[in-house]
C-alpha positions in Angstrom: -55.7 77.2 41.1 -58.7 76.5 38.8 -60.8 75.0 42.5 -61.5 78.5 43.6 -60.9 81.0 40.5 -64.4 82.5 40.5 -63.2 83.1 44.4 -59.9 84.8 42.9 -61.7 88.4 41.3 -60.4 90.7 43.4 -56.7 88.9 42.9 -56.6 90.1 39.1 -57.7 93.2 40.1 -54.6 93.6 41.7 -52.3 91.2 40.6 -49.3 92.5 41.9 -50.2 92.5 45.3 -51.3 88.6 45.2 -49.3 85.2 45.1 -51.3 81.9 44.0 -50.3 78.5 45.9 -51.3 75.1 44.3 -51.0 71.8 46.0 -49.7 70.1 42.8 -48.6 66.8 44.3 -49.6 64.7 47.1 -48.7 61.3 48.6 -50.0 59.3 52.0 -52.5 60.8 54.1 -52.8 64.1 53.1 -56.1 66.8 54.3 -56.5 68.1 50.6 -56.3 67.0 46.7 -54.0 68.2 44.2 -55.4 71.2 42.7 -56.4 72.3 45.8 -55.4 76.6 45.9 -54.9 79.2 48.4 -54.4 82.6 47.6 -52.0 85.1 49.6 -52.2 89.3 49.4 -49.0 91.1 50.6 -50.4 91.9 54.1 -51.1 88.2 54.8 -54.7 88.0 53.7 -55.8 84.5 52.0 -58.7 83.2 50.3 -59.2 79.2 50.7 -57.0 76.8 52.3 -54.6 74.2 51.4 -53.8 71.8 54.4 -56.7 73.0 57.0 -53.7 74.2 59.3 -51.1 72.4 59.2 -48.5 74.3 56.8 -50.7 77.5 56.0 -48.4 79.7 58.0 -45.1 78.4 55.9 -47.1 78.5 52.6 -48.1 82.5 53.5 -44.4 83.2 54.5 -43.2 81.4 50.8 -45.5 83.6 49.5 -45.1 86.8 50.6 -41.3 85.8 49.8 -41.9 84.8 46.8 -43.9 88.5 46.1 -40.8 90.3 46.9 -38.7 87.9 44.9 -41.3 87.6 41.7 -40.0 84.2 42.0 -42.5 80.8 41.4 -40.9 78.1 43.4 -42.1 74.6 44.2 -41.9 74.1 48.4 -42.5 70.3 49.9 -44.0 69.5 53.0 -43.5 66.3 55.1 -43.9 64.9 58.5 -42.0 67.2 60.8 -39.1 65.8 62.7 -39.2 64.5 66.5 -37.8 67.9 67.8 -40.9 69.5 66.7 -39.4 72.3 64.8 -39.8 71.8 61.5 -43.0 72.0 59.8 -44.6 69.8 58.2 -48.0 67.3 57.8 -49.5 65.7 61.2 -51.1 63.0 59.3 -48.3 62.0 58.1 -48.4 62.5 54.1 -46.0 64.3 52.1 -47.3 67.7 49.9 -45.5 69.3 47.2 -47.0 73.4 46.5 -46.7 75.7 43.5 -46.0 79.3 44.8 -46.4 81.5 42.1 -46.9 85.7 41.8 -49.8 86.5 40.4 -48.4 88.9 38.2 -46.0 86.2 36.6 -49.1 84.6 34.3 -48.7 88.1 32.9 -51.4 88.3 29.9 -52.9 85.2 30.8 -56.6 85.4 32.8 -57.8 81.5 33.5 -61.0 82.5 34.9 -62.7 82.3 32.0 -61.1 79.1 30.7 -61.6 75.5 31.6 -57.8 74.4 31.2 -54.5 76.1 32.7 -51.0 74.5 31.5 -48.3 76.0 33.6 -44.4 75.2 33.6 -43.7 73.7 37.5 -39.7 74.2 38.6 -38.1 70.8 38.0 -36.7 71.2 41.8 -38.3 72.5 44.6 -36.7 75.2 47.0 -36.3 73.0 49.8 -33.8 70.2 48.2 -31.7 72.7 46.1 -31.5 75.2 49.4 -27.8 73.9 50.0 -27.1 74.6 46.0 -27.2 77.9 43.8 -30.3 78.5 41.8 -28.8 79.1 39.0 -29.1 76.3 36.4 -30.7 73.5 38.8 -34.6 74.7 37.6 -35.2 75.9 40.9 -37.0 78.9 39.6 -38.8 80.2 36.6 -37.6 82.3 33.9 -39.8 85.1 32.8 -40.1 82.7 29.6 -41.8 80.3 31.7 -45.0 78.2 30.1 -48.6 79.8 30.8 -51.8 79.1 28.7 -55.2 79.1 29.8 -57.7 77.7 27.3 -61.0 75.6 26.4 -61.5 72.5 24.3 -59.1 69.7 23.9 -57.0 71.3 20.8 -53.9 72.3 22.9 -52.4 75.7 21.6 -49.6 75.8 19.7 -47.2 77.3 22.2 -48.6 74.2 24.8 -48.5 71.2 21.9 -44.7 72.9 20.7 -43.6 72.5 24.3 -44.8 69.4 25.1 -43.7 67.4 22.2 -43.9 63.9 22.9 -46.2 64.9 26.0 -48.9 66.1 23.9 -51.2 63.1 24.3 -50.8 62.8 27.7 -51.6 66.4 28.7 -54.9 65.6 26.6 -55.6 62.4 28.2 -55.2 64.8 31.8 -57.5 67.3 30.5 -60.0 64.4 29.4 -60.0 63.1 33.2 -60.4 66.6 34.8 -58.3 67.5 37.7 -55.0 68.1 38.4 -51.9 66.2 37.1 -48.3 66.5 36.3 -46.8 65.7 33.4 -43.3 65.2 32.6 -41.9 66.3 29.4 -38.5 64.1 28.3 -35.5 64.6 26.1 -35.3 61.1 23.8 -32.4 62.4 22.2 -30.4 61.2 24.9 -30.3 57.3 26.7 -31.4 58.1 29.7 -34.9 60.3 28.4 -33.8 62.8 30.9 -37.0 65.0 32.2 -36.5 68.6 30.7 -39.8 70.3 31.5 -42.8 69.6 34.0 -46.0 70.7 33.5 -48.7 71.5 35.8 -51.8 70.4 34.0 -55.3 71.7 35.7 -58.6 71.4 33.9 -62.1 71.5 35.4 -64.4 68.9 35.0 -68.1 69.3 35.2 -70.3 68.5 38.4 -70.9 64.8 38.9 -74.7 64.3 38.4 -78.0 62.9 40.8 -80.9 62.3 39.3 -83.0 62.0 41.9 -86.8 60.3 40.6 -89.6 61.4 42.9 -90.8 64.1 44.4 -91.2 64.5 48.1 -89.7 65.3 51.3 -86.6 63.2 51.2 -86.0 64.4 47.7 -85.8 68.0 48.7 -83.7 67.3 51.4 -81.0 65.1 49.2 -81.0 67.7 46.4 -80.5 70.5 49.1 -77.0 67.7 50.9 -75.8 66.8 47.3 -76.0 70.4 45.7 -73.5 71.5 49.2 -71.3 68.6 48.0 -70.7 69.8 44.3 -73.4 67.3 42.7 -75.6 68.9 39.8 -79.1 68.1 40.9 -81.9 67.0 39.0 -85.1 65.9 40.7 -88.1 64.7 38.2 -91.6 63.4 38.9 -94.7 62.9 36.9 -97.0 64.5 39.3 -97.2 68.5 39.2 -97.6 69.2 42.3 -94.8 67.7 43.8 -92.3 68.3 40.9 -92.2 72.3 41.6 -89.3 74.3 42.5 -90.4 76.0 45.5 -90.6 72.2 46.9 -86.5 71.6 45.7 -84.8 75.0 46.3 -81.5 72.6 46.3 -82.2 71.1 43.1 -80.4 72.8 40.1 -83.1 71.3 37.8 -86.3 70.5 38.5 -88.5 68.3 35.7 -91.9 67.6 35.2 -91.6 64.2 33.2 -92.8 60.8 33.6 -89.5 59.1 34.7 -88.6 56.6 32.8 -89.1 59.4 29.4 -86.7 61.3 31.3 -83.9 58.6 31.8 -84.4 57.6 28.2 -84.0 61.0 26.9 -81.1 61.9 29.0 -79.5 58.7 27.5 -79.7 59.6 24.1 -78.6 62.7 25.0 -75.3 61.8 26.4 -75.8 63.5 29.5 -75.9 60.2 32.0 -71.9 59.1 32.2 -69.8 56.6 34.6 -70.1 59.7 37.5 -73.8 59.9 37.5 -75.8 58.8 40.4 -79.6 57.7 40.3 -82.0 57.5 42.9 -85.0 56.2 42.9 -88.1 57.9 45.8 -90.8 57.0 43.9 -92.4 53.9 45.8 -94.5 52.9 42.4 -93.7 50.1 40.4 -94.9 51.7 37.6 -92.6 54.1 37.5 -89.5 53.3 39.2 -89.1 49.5 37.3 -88.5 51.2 34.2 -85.8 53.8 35.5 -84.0 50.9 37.4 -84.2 48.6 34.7 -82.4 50.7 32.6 -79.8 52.6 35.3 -78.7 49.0 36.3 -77.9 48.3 32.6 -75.6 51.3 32.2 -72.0 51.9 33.4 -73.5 54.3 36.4 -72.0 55.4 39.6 -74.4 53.9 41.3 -78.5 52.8 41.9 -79.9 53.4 44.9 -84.2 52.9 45.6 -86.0 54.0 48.5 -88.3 51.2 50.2 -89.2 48.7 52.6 -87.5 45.1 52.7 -91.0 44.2 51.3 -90.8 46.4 48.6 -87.3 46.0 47.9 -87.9 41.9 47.4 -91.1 42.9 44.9 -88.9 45.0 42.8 -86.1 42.3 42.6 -88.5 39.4 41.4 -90.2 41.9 38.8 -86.4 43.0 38.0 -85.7 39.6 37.4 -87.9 38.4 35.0 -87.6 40.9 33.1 -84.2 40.0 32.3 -81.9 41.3 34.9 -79.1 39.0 36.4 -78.2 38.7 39.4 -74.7 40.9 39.0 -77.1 43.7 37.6 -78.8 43.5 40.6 -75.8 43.5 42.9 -75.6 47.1 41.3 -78.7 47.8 43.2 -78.7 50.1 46.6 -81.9 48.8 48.5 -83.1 49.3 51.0 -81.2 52.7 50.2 -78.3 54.4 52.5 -75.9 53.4 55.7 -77.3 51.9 58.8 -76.8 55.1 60.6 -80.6 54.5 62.1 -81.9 57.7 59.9 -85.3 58.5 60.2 -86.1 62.3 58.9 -85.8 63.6 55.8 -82.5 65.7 56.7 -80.9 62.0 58.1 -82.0 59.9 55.2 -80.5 62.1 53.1 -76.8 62.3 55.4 -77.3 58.4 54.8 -77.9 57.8 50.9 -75.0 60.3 50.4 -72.6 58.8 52.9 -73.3 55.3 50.9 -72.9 56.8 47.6 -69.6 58.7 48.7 -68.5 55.2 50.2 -69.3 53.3 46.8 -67.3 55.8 44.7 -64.5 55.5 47.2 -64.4 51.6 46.7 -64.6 52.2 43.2 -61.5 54.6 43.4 -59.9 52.2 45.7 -60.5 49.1 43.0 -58.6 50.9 40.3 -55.8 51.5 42.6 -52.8 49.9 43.1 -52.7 46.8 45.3 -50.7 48.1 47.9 -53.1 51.0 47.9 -56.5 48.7 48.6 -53.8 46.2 51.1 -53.9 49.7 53.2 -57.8 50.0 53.7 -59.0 46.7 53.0 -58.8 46.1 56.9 -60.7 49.2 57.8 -64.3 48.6 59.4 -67.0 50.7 57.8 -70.5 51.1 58.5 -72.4 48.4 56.9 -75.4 49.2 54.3 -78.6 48.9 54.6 -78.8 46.0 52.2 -76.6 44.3 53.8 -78.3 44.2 57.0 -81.6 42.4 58.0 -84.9 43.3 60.0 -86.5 46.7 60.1 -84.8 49.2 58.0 -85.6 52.1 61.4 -84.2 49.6 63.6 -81.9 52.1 65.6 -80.1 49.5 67.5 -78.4 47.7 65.2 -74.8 48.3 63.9 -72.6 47.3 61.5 -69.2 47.0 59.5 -68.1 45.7 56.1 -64.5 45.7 54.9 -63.4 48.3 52.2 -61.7 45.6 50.8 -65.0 43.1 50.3 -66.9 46.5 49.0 -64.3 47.1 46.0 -64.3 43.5 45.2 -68.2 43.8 45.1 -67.9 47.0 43.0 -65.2 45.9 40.8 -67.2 42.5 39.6 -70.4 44.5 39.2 -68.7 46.8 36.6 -68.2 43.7 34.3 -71.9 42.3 34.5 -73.2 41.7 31.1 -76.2 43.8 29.1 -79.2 41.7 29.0 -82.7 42.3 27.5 -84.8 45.3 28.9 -88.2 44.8 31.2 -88.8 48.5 30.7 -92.4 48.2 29.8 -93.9 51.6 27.3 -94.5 54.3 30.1 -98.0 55.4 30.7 -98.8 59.1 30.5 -98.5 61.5 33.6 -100.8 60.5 36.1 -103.8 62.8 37.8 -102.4 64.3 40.7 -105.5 62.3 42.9 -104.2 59.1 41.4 -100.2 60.1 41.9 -101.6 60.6 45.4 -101.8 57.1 46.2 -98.1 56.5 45.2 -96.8 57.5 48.6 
């Protein structure tokens, strides 16, 4: 329920009249994540969605039932049979949802917190409906698990319940998300599971650092900023790096960019989820930035330019140090060959390639079976793995999932070499910045 709390005021202003429903486990083709919420008043009224259609009406009936019952009840949705009656999952996935009163977390407000631990039912409704409740963990008991908290020290009623668990639940908490965690008895043979616990903890935005200030950087910090990113956009030259120019960037910086990425470094604030990309056309200050991104575990590197441009930076890359699996790291020309031209486009194009490279990345960590399922799937091809003119409308391409994660997967074992990062010159006069673009 964490994905929408701040949505959720008015709920715990009422919380009798409200029932919470959390996708807590999902398998196949499925519309939304775990963790994905959806909350229910006693007149049918919801905030947010948990399937986009498919089994919101059976989900609002569960929880209106489930208002009248004060009961907290795990329901699973499937594909529905050939008659058509049951209900269930078009795309054919299979769903598992937490529907829980409001008023059962009792004490307990989450919106505040960045961690919720919640006991789940060890059944769900649906497979005990032929049995009694009674004693199958169908439903919860008014003892039932409920903590909300910050930090990774897990409260003593959570780390006393858990047992065993505890280092999993903080290993969940660590990765962000939603997860389930299964709580065993090792007292007996079979390490029966006792307990389940819903584990939901939110992580902080992914990051773009976007180096440059111009037209397609106001446009990407406006598209990333409406997909969740955090947003930084930094330039050298003051008249370009101002806020009115980037009303989509969360931060914007007046630094010479290469200052920046080194400080943010030492820092900590640049991790494996953060994206650069590079606008700024000058060798002087985009060498140093890329340089130093491509040496560093980073989502990925992306730089706007010409073919021209593109083969300049790689040579002056190169002997500075970088190999050539650093420089498989690097996104130029920048984007999908979706034939952008305007600012608004470019920036639909860099962000579909970024959201593509994260997916192979997600899809390389997954189990075989898992990439054997896309690796057949035609995608559009990037733009550096095309040839001619970057604007060339006409031409269209594909590249295999499966040769993309292999491509991602070998890039994130490329060795650290020796830096070219030459001593960054001060901010440049805005009449000589002016020549830049």
């Amino acid at each position: 329920m964490l994905d929408r709390i701040h949505e959720y005021g008015e709920c715990f202003t009422e919380p009798d009249r409200w029932a919470i429903a959390t996708v807590v486990e999902v398998s196949g083709s499925v519309p939304r994540p775990a963790g994905t919420s959806m909350a229910v008043r006693d007149d049918g009224r919801t905030i947010g969605s948990i399937s986009g259609g498919c089994v919101e009406g059976a989900v609002v009936d569960a929880a209106l039932t489930c208002l009248e019952s004060g009961a907290t009840e795990l329901h699973s949705f499937g594909y529905p049979d050939d008659d058509g009656m049951s209900i269930g999952l078009m795309c054919g996935g299979d769903v598992r949802v937490l529907v829980q009163p409001l008023r059962t977390l009792g004490a307990v407000d989450p919106r505040f917190r960045t961690h919720l631990v919640r006991d789940l039912p060890l059944h769900d409704t649906t497979a005990g409906a032929l049995l009694t409740a009674e004693g199958l963990g169908i439903t919860l008991g008014p003892d039932a698990l409920c903590a909300a908290f910050d930090g990774e020290d897990l409260p003593d009623v959570v780390a006393h319940v858990a047992a065993d668990a505890a280092n999993r639940i903080r290993a969940a908490l660590r990765t962000g998300g939603t997860h389930v965690v299964d709580v065993t008895d090792r007292a007996v043979p079979e390490c029966s599971v006792v307990r389940r616990l819903l584990v939901e903890s939110t992580a902080t935005p992914a990051r773009l650092l976007i180096y440059g200030a111009n037209d397609f950087s106001a446009a990407l910090a406006q598209a990333a900023a409406a997909l969740g990113r955090h947003v930084t956009v930094c330039d050298a030259r003051p008249v370009f790096a101002t806020r009115d120019r980037h009303p989509g960037a969360h931060e914007v910086v007046l630094m010479h960019p290469a200052e920046h990425f080194t400080a943010e470094l030492s820092a900590g604030r640049i991790d494996a989820r953060t994206a650069i990309v590079v606008l700024t056309h000058d060798p002087r200050f985009d060498l140093p930035v890329l340089d130093a991104a491509l040496r560093h575990g980073v989502a990925y590197v992306g730089a706007m330019g010409s073919r021209v441009t593109h083969d300049k930076r790689v040579q002056e890359l190169r002997a500075g140090g970088l190999t050539a699996a650093h420089l498989d790291r690097l996104h130029s020309p920048i984007g999908l060959d979706l034939g952008a031209r305007t600012p608004a486009e470019v920036a639909v194009s860099i962000l579909a390639e970024l959201i593509l490279v994260e997916s192979a990345a997600r899809a390389g960590s997954a189990p075989a079976s898992a990439r054997a399922e896309v690796g057949s799937r035609a995608l559009p091809a990037r733009l550096r793995d095309t040839t001619g003119d970057v604007h060339d409308g006409a031409r269209r391409g594909a590249e295999p999932l499966a040769r993309l994660v292999a491509a991602e997967v070998g890039r994130a074992a490329a060795p650290i070499g020796r830096s070219c990062a030459v001593t960054p010159r001060r901010t440049a006069t805005p009449k000589e910045a002016l020549a830049w673009m």
